[in-house]
Every structure is written in C-alpha cells, then in structure tokens.
C-alpha positions as CSV (number, residue, x, y, z in Angstrom):
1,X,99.4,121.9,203.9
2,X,97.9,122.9,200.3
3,X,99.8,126.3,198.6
4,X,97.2,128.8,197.8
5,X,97.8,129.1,194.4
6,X,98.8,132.9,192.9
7,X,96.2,134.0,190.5
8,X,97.9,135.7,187.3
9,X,95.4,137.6,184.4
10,X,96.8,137.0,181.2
11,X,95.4,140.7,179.9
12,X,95.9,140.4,175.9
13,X,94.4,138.8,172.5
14,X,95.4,135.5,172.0
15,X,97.3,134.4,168.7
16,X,99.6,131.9,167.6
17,X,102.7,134.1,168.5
18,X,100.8,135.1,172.0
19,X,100.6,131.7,172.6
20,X,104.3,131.0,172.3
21,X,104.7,133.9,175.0
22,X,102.6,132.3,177.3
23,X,104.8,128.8,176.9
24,X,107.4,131.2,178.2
25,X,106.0,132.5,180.8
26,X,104.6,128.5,181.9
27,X,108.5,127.9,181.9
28,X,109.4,131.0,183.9
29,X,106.6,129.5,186.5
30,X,107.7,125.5,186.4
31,X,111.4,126.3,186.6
32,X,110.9,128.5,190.0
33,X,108.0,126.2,191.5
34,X,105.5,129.0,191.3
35,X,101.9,128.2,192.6
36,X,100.8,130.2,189.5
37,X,96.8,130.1,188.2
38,X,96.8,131.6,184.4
39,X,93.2,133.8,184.7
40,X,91.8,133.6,181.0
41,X,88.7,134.7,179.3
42,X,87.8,130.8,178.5
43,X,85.4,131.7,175.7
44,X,86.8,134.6,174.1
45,X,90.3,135.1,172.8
46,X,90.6,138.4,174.1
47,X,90.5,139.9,177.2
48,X,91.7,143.3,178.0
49,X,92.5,145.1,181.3
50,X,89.8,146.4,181.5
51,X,87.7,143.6,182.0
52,X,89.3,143.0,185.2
53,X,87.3,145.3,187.2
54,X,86.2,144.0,190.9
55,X,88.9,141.2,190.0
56,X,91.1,139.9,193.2
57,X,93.7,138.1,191.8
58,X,97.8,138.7,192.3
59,X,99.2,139.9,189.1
60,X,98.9,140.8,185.8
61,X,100.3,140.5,182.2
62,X,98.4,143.2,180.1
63,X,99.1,144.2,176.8
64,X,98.6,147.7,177.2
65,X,97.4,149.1,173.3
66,X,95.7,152.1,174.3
67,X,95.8,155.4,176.9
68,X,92.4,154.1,178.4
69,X,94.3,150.5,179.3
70,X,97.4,152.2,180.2
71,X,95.3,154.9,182.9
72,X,93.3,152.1,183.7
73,X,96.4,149.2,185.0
74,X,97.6,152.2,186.8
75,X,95.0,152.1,189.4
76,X,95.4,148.9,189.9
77,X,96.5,147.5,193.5
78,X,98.0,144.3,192.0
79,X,101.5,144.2,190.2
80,X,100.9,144.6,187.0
81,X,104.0,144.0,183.7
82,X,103.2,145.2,180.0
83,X,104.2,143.2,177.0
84,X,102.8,145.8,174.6
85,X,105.0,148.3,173.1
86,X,102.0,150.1,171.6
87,X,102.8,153.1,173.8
88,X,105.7,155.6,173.7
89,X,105.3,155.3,177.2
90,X,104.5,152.9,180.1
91,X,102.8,153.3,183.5
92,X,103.9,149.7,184.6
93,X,107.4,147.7,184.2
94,X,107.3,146.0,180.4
95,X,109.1,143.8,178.6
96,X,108.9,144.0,174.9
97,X,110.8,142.8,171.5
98,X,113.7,145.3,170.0
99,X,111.5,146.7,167.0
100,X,114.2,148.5,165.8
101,X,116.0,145.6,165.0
102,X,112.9,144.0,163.2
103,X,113.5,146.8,161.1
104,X,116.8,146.4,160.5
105,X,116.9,143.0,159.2
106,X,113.7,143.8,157.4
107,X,115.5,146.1,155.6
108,X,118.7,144.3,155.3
109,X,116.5,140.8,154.0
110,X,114.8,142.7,151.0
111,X,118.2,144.8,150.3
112,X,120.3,141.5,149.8
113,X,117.5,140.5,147.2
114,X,118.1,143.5,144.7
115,X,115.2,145.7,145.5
116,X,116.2,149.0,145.8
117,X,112.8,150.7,145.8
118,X,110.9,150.1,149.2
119,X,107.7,151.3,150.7
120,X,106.4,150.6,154.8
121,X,102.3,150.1,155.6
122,X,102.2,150.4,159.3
123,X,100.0,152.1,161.7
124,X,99.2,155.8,163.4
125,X,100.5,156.9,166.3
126,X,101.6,153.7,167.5
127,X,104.7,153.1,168.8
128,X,106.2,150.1,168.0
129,X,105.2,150.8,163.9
130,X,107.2,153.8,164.7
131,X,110.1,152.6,166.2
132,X,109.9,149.7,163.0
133,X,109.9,152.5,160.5
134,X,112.9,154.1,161.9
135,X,114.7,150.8,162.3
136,X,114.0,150.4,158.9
137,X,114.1,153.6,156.7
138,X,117.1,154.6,158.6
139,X,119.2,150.9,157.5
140,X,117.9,151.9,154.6
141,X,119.1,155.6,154.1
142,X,122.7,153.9,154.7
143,X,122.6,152.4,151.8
144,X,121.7,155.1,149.9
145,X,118.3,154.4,149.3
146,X,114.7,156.2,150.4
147,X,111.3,154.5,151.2
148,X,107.4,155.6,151.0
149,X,105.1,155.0,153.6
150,X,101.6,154.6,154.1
151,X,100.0,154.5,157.7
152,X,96.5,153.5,158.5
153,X,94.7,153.6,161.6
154,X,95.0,151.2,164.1
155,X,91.2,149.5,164.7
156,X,92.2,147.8,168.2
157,X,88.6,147.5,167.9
158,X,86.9,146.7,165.0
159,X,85.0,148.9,162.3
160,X,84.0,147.6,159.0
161,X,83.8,151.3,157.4
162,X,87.5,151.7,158.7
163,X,88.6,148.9,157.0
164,X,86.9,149.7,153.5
165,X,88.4,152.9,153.3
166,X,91.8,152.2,154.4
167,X,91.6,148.9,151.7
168,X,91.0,151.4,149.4
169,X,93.8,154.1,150.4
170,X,95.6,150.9,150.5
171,X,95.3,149.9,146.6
172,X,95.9,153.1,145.7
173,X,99.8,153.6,147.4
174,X,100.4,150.2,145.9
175,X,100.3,151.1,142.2
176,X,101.8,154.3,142.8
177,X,105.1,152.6,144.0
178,X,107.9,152.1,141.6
179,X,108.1,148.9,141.3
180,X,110.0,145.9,141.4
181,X,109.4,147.6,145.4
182,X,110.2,145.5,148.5
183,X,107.2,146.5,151.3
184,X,107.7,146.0,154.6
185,X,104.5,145.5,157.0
186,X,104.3,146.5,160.3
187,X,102.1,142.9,161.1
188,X,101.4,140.0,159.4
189,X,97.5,140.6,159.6
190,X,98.7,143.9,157.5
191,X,100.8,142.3,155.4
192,X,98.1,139.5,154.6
193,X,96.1,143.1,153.7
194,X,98.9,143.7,151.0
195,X,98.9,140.3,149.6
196,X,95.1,140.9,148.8
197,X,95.4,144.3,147.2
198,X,97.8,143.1,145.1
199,X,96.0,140.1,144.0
200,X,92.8,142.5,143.3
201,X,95.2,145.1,141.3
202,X,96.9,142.5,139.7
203,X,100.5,143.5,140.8
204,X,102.4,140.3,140.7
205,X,104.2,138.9,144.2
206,X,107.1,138.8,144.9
207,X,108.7,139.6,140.8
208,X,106.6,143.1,141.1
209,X,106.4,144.0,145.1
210,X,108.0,142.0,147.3
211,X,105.9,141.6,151.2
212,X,108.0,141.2,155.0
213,X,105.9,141.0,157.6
214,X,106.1,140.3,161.5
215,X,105.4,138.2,164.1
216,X,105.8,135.2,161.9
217,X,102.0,133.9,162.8
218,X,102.4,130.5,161.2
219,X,98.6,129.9,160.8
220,X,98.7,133.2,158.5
221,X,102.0,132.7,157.2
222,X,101.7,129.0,155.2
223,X,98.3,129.6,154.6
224,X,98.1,132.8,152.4
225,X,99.1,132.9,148.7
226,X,102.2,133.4,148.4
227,X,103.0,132.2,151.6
228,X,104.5,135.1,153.9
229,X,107.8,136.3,155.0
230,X,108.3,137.5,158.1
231,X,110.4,138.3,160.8
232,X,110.0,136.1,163.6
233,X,109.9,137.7,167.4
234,X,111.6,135.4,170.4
235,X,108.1,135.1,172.1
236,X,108.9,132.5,174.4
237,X,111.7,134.4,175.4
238,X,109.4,137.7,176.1
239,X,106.9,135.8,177.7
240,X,110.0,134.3,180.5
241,X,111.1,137.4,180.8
242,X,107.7,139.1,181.5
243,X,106.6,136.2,184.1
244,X,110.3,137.2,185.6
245,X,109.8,140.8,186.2
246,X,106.3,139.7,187.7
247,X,107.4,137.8,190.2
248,X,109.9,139.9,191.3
249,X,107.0,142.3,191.7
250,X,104.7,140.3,193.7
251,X,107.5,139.7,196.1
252,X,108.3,143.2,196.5
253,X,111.8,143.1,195.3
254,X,113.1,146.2,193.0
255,X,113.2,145.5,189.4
256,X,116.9,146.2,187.9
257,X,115.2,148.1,185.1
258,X,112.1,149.1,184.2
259,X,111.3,147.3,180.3
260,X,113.4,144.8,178.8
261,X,114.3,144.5,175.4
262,X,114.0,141.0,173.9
263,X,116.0,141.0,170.3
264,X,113.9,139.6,167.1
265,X,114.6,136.0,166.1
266,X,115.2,135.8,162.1
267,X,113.4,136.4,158.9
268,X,111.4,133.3,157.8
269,X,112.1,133.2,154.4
270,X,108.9,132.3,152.2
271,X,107.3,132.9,148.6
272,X,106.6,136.5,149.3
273,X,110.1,137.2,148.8
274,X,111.2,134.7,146.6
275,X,112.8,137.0,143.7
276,X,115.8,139.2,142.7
277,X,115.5,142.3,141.7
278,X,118.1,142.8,139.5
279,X,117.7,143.3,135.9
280,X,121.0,141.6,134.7
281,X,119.9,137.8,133.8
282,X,123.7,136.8,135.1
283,X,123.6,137.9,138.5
284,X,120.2,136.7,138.9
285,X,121.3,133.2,137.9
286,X,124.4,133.8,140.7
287,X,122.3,134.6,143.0
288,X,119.8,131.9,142.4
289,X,122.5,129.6,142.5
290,X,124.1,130.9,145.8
291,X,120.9,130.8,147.7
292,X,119.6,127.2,146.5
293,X,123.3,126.2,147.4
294,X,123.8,127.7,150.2
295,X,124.3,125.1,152.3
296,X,127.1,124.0,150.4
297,X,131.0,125.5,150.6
298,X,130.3,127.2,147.3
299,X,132.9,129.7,145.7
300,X,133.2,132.5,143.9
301,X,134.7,130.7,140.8
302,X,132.1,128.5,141.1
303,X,128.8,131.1,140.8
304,X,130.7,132.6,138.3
305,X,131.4,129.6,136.0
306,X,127.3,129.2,136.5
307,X,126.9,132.6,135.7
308,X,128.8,132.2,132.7
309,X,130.7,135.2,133.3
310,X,134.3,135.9,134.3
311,X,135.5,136.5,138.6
312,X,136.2,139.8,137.7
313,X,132.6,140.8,136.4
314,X,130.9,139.2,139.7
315,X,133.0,141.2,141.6
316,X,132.0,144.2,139.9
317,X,128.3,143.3,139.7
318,X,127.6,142.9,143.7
319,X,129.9,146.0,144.0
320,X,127.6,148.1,142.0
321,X,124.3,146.5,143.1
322,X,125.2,145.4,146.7
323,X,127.9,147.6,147.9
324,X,129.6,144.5,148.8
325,X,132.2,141.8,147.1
326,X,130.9,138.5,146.7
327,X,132.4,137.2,149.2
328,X,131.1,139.2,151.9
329,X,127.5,138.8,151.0
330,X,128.2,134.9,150.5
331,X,129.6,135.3,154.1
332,X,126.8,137.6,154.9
333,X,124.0,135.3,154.1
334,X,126.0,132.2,155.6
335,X,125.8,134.2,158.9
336,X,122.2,134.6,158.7
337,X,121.4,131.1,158.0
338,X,123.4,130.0,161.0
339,X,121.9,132.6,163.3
340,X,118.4,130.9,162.3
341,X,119.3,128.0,163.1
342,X,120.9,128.6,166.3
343,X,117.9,129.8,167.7
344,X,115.6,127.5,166.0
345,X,117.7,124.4,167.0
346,X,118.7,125.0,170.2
347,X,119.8,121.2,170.3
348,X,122.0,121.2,166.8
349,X,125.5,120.9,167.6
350,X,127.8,123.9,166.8
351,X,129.1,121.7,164.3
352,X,126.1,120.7,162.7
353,X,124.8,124.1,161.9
354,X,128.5,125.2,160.6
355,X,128.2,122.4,158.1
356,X,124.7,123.2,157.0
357,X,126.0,127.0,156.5
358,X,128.7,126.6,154.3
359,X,131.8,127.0,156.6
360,X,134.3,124.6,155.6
361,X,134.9,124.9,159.6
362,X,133.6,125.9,162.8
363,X,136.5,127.7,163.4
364,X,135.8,129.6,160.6
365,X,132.0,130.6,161.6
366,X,133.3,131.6,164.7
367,X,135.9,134.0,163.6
368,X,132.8,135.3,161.1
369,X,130.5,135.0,163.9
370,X,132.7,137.2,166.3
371,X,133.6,139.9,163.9
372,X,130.0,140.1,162.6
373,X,128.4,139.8,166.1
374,X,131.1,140.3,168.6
375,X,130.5,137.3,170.0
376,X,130.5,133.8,169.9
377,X,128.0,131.2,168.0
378,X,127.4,129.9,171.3
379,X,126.7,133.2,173.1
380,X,124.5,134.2,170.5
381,X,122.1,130.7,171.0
382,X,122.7,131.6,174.8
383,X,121.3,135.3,174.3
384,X,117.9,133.8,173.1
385,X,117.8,131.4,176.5
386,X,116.3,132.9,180.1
C-alpha cells in the first residue's frame, strides 16, 4: 500500500544560506524515512506564512520576521516551527543560531587584527541585530574598548525611498568614524551596503574600515569587491534540527524545549579584513608573518628574527596592543583555524587538521582544545553533527 506523503511548507525567502537549511532538514527527513513533500512557491523565492491561507498541508517551517506572521502561524491548525529569530518572542517552537556568539567572534576576529576603533550597522527593533550588538559591543567593552552604531530600518518588504535615505544616513556615519575602524554588519546584504558607501566616499577597505558580515552567502561573498568576511551560521545543522522539532510535533510528542540554539560556525576570512591595524611597521610584519605561516610550527624567536626586533620587544608589543603574550594569540589563532576546519572537514582526520594548525602534536591541540573549549577536538566536530 502507497504512504500518503506528509506535506511540509517551507515558509521563508530562499538564499544560498537558506538553502543549506533546507539540505538539513532533507537529511533530518531521509535519515528517519519520513514521507515528507517540501511545499514551495515554485516561481518565486519567497513565500511567507501568510500565503498559506486555505492551505491543507501537515506542517510548517516559517520564518516568522514580523508581528503580522507571528499572529498569523498562531491560528494555524497545523504544527508549525520558526527558524527566524527576528522576534524577541515566539508563538511557535523555533530553532535559531546563537547570535550572541556571532557577535562574539565578530568582535574577537577584528580585535586580533589591531583595530581598536569599531562601529555596528544593523537593524531596528529586530531581535537577532540586538542580540548581535550585545554579543558584540559587550566582548568588546572587555577589552577596554567602545563601539558606534548605526541602525536602519528593516525593509522586509521593499521600498526604494527607504533605501535612498538610509544609503545616505549610511555614508554619513561612515566618515564620521575614527578610523582605521573594524565594522561589523548585522547581514551580508548590509554589509555589501558598506562596501559600496565606502567605494562612493572613497574610504579605503580593509587598511581604512575593515567589514564582518554574516551568514557567509557565498554568491555575495566572492563576488563583491573586496570579497567579504563573514561569520558563517551551521545552517544545515538549523535546518536538522528544525525538521526534528517538527516531527516530533506532527506526532504529538512534547518538545524537550521550546527553541534551540544552534552555535555559529567560523569567520570566513576574506579581503575585507585583510589588514592590521597597528601603526608599528614591526609588529605588522609579525603578524603578517604569523598568519601567512600559520600553518606552520612557527615560534616566537622565529617572528621576531622576521620582525627584526628582539623576544623581549614582541612580548611587550602584543602585551600593549593585544592584552596577550605572543604565544597565546599564536595559540589563539591556531585554535581558530582548527575549529574551522573541524566543521568544515568533517572527514579530515584529527591528525590532519593538528598538522595544518601548527601543533607540533595532537596531543598538544587537545590539551589547547580542552582548556580553550572544555572539550575535546572531537566533541567540538561532534557538537556541529545532529
């Protein structure tokens, strides 16, 4: 006897990172032999919940952006899961990234380059550039350092007006930031927003301003000039565990919470951040060095012989400008590396990715990893698997 297959809306735009989510959720659904049918608009790259009025399907992903949507999924007799974290609050279960965090290394990514003035473009009354902001500003304030912001209206639907004027608000909080500034964007479509202005005001990226954005849409990303940082979400993971909590819905079972936090990936490191600022030509060489050579078991003694200046004055140079000895921001921005890889190369051997970090051992990037982490190299790659 044929299974009546379970009809699922997929309620959200469509992008390059949404489509990652809905790989996950096509695993989710393969893995547990679900009869699922992904509902789509077929011509359109958007479809919202509230186009699904009079429709009779099961279940519902919905990215829930604004109080009509939210009101709206309410009343809805199907089970419905948000993977929008657009709203303070939630009608529906949801699963969404950790935007806190993708502050955090936001923050940390543009601190380890030098810049030590910083500035946030993100959006009104939305919550996850809210949450971002704090994640951010606050890593920020620990180091000892403050950061402007500019918000502009969100335009979840489009309005040419809107976007001259807030170009132009836009232009103008760029030149009034001290500069060399590190900007972080609460979007990559935001951030492609800052590359512009800049190009039209002639303020140099990255040696002037330096631009993070998120979501790491790769079609934006490699494509803009200079290409674009960002920090990347776990979207496949999101998606799995949004397809998860569904199902558990449709069945009637009880959900052991009601969202799910899904931590970032990494920061894709592109041109848009390729620069130090420091003014002393020495430590930029070091640290021009260190990062082209990363890969390598470099030492201290040996940045400093490129430097052309003695151990003693390295030390005292990533003291003053990063807090830090040298050989905990070496370690630091080993740890990184590996962490990207780990959940980029989920079939690279332990091993491998402690070699093409630096460790002279994996021994000794699990020791790093654990008291970095507090946990293991392989729990970490495990965290980003369903």
């Amino acid at each position: 006897m044929a299974t009546r297959s379970q009809q699922i809306a997929l309620a959200f735009p469509r992008g390059s990172h949404q489509e990652v989510l809905i790989e996950g959720v096509t695993r989710f659904a393969s893995e547990n032999a679900l009869p699922w049918s992904l509902t789509i608009a077929p011509e359109s790259l958007l479809l919202s919940v509230l186009d699904l009025s009079g429709w009779t399907g099961d279940g519902v992903l919905a990215a829930l952006n604004t109080k009509e949507e939210a009101e709206y999924a309410a009343t809805l007799s199907m089970p419905v899961v948000n993977i929008s974290s657009a709203l303070a609050e939630s009608p529906v279960p949801r699963t969404m990234v950790d935007n806190y965090a993708i502050g955090e290394l936001a923050a940390d990514h543009l601190f380890a380059r030098g810049f030590r003035e910083f500035g946030f473009f993100g959006l009104e009354e939305i919550q996850y550039s809210r949450t971002r902001w704090l994640g951010f500003s606050e890593s920020l304030e620990k180091q000892g350092c403050s950061c402007s912001q500019l918000l502009a209206t969100p335009t979840f639907r489009f309005d040419g007006a809107t976007w001259m004027s807030q170009y132009e608000q836009l232009s103008k909080w760029l030149q009034s930031l001290q500069r060399p500034c590190g900007v972080f964007v609460v979007s990559d479509y935001r951030a492609c927003q800052v590359l512009e202005a800049c190009r039209e005001q002639g303020i140099s990226v990255p040696d002037q301003v330096a631009v993070v954005g998120v979501d790491d849409e790769q079609v934006i990303c490699e494509h803009v000039s200079p290409t674009l940082t960002s920090v990347a979400r776990n979207d496949a993971l999101e998606g799995y565990k949004a397809a998860e909590m569904l199902d558990m819905l449709m069945k009637g079972e009880g959900l052991p919470s009601q969202e799910v936090i899904v931590p970032p990936s990494e920061v894709v490191t592109r041109d848009s951040t390729a620069a130090f600022a420091v003014s002393d030509e020495r430590l930029h060489k070091a640290l021009a060095h260190l990062h082209d050579h990363i890969h390598k078991p470099i030492t201290i003694e040996e940045l400093a012989a490129h430097a052309d200046v003695s151990r003693r004055w390295l030390e005292y140079a990533f003291r003053d400008v990063f807090r830090e000895t040298p050989y905990q921001y070496i370690r630091r921005q080993r740890l990184m590396k590996a962490k990207q890889l780990l959940a980029d190369e989920p079939k690279a051997s332990i091993t491998s990715v402690a070699k093409r970090t630096g460790f002279a051992s994996v021994k000794q990037m699990r020791i790093a990893f654990q008291q970095a982490y507090g946990m293991s190299p392989g729990e970490f790659r495990r965290s980003f698997e369903s």
